[in-house]
Structures are given as structure tokens and as C-alpha cells.
C-alpha positions as CSV (number, residue, x, y, z in Angstrom):
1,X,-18.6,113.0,53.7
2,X,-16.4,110.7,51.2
3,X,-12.7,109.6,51.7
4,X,-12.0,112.9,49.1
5,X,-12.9,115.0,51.5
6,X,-10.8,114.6,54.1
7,X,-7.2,115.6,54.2
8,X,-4.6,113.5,55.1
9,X,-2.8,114.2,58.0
10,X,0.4,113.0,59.6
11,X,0.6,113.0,63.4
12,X,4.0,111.7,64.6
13,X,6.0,112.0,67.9
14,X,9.5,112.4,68.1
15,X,11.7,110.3,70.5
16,X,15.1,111.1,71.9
17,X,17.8,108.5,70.7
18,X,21.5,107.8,71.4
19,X,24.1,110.2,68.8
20,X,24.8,108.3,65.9
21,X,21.3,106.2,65.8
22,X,18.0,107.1,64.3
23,X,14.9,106.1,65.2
24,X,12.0,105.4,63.3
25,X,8.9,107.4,64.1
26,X,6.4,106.6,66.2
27,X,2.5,106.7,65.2
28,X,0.6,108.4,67.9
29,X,-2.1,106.2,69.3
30,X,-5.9,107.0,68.6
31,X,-6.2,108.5,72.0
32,X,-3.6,111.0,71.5
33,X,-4.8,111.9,68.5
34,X,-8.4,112.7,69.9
35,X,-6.3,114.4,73.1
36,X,-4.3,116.8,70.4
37,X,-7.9,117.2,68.5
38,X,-8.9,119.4,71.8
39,X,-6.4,121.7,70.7
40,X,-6.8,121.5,66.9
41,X,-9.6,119.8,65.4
42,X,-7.9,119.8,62.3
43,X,-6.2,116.5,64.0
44,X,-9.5,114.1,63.9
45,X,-8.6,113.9,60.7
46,X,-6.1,111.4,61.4
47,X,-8.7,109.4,62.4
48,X,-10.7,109.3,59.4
49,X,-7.4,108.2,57.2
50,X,-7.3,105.5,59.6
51,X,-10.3,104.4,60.0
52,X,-13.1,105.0,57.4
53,X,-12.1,103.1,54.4
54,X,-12.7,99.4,57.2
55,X,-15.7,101.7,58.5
56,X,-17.4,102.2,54.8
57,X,-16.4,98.3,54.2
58,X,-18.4,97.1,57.2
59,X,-21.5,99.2,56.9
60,X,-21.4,98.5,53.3
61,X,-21.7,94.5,54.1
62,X,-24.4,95.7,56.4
63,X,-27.0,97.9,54.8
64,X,-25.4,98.3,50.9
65,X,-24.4,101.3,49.5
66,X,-27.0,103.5,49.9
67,X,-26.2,104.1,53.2
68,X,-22.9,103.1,53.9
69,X,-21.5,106.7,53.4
70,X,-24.4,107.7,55.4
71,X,-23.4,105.7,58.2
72,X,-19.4,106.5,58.2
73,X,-20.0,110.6,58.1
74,X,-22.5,110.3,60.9
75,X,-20.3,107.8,63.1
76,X,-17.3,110.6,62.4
77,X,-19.6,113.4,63.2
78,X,-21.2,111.8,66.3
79,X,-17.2,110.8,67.5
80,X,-16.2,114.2,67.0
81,X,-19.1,115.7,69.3
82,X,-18.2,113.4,71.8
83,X,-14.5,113.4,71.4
84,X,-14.0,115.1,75.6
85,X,-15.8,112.1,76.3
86,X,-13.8,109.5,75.0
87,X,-12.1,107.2,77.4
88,X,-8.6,108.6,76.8
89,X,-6.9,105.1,78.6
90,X,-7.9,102.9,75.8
91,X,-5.3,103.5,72.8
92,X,-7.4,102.0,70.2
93,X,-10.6,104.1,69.2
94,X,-11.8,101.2,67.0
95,X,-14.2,100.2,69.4
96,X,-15.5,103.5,70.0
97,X,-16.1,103.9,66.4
98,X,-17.5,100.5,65.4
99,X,-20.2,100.8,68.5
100,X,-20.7,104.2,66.7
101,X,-21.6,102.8,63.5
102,X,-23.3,99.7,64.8
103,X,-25.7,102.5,66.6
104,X,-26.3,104.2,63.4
105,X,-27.0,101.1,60.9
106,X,-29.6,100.2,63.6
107,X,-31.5,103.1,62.3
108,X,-31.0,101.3,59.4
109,X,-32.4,97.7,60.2
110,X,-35.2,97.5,57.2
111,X,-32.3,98.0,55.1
112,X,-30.4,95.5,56.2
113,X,-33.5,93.2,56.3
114,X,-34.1,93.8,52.8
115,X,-30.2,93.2,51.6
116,X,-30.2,89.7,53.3
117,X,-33.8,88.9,51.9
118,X,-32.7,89.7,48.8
119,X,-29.2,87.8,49.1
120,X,-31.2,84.9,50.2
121,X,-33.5,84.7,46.9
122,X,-30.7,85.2,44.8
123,X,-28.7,82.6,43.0
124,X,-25.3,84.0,42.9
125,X,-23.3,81.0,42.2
126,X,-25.1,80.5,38.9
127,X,-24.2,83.9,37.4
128,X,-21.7,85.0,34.7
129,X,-19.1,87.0,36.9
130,X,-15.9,88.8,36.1
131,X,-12.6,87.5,37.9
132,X,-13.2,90.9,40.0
133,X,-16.8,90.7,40.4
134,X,-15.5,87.1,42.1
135,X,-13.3,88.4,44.2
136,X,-15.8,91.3,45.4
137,X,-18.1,88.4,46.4
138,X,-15.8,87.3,48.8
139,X,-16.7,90.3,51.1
140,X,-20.1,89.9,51.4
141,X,-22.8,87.6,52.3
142,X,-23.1,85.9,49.3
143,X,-19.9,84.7,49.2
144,X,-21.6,82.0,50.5
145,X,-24.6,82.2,48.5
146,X,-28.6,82.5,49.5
147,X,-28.2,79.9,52.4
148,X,-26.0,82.3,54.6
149,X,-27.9,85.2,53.9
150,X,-31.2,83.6,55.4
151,X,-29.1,82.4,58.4
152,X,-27.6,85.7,59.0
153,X,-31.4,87.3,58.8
154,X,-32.6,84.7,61.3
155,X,-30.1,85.8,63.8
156,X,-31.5,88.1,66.5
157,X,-30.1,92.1,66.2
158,X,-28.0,91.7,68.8
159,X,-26.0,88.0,68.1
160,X,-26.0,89.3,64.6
161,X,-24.1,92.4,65.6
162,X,-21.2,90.3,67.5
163,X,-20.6,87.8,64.8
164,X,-20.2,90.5,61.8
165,X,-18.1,92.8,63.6
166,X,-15.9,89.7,64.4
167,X,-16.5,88.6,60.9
168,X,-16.3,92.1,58.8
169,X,-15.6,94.1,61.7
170,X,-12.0,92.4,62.2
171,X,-12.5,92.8,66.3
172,X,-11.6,90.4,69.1
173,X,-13.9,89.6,71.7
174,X,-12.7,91.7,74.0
175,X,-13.3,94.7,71.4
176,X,-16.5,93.3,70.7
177,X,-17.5,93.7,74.6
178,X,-15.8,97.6,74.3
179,X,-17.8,98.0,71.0
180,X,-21.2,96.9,72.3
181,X,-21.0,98.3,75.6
182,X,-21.6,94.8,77.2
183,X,-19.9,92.5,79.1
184,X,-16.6,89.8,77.4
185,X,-18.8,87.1,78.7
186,X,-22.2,88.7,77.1
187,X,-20.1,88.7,74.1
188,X,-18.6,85.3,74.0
189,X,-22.0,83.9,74.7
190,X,-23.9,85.9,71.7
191,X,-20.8,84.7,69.9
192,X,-21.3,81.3,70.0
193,X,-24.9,80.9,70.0
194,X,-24.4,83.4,66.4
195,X,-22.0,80.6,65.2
196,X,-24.0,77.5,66.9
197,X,-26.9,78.5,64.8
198,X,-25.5,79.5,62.0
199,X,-23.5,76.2,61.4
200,X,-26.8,74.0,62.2
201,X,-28.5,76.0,59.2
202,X,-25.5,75.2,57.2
203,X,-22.5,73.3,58.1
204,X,-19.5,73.6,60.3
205,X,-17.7,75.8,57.6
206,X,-20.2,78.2,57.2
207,X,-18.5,81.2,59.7
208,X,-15.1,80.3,58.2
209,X,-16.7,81.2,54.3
210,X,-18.1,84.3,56.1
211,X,-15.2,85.7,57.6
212,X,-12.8,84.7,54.5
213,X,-14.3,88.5,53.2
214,X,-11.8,90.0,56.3
């Protein structure tokens, strides 16, 4: 599955307003877009437009581009299976999705093992780049060169996981806790070990040059 394939689709509710005004329309949330899906599948769509360009982005930082698209098309054919099961009170599917795709670049971990061994014997500050090849950097681990990428391969699976998806992921804590199907405390703890660590290996700005790829 690539962003070509997929249709856009517009999803809007209407809302009754005084004579004389107009009101602007209003995006349905994620969970009444999986709701109308029930009756027309055509509708998960909607959440693909949304949602797989940040998806592809994230698993991309995470296991390269071999099997990013790998990763979105199964996290949007797993989500669709389980669609009836999703927690129709939580407007934001993010979550959902992101623990989706977490699951799936798990399957993944050699791959990801190998990018960041690979990050951390390169020398990517001492390269001829492109203005765009320097802005690309910035979304990736070596943004901060080979000293991040070790740090980041140090981290245990799980602390790992909290501090990218804050970091490439864009989620709060709280979504982070949703995400990972663990507790906001469990969260905030891996958190800050993640960033304790990775700031002794290489300075209190370290997690700020990682996120600056948001």
C-alpha cells in the first residue's frame, strides 16, 4: 500500500446555524470515522489521508525504507480488522495506530539494530551534502551524528519506544501511555530514564537535537 493508492475522502458533518450565518464545517473525529466505516468501509480511508504520511515518517526513522511501507499497510490492515474493536470514546485514533505500528516494527528489531549501528559508524557531519540532503538529516538520528545513534541502540526496546514516539511520534505522555498499552506513570518513568541516559552519553541537549526532526 503507498499514499497513491488510497483515495481521498472528505467526511464532514453539517451543523444547524442561525439564518443569515454560515458555519464552517466540521471535521469528524477519528472515532466517527471508524463508527461510519461499519457502514461503508470506503470511509477508513479518511484515516489513511490523515494519518499515513506521520505513520511512513516514523517507521521510516525506525527501521529505513525498506520497511517503512511495510509497516504503514500492515498497521492499516491490522486497524481495519479490528476497527468494532476500537474504543469508540477516545476521538483521536493516533494512539491506536502508533501502538499498531510500534507492534509491527518490533517484528522488525534486527533492522532497526542494524540502522542505528550503522548511523553510529558513520561520520555524517564530514560529508558533502545538498542544502536538502541537510535539511532531510534533521529528521533522523543522525542529525545528531554517530554519538546519538549508539545512545539510542543502548536504550532498552521498551524506553526506546517512549522516547521516539514522543520524539518522531509527536505524542504526549498521556498518548504514549494509550499507545503502549501501559500506565502514564509507566510512561513518564521510561521517559525519563530514555532522556536521563541519553543526556549522560551525550549532553543535556542531546533529546532537544533529536526531537528538532518533529
Amino acid at each position: 500500500m503507498s499514499a497513491g493508492t488510497v483515495p481521498r475522502v472528505g467526511v464532514w458533518a453539517g451543523a444547524k446555524v442561525p439564518i443569515g450565518l454560515v458555519a464552517a464545517p466540521q471535521i469528524m473525529t477519528d472515532a466517527a470515522v471508524i463508527a461510519a466505516a461499519d457502514q461503508d468501509t470506503e470511509q477508513f480511508a479518511v484515516l489513511y489521508d490523515r494519518y499515513a504520511a506521520g505513520l511512513y515518517r516514523y517507521a521510516y526513522r525506525r527501521v529505513g525504507a525498506e520497511h517503512a511501507e511495510d509497516v504503514v499497510a500492515e498497521t492499516f490492515a491490522i486497524a481495519f480488522r479490528r476497527r468494532r474493536t476500537y474504543d469508540r470514546s477516545r476521538p483521536d485514533a493516533r494512539p491506536w495506530l502508533y501502538g499498531i505500528a510500534t507492534k509491527e516494527i518490533a517484528r522488525w528489531h534486527r533492522s532497526e539494530e542494524a540502522r542505528l549501528r550503522a548511523w553510529s559508524r558513520s561520520d555524517v557531519r564530514h560529508t558533502e551534502e545538498s542544502p536538502a540532503d541537510r535539511v532531510a538529516e534533521r529528521v533522523s538520528a543522525s542529525a545528531a551524528g554517530p554519538e546519538l545513534a549508539e545512545a539510542l541502540r543502548r536504550l532498552t526496546p521498551g524506553d526506546r519506544d517512549v522516547l521516539l514516539l514522543e520524539a518522531w511520534g509527536d505524542l504526549t505522555q498521556e498518548q504514549i501511555a494509550q499507545t503502549l498499552g501501559i500506565r502514564p506513570g509507566t510512561a513518564r518513568s521510561r521517559l525519563h530514564r530514555a532522556r536521563r541516559q541519553v543526556r549522560a552519553a551525550l549532553g543535556a541537549g542531546a533529546t532537544d537535537e533529536l526531537e528538532a526532526g518533529r
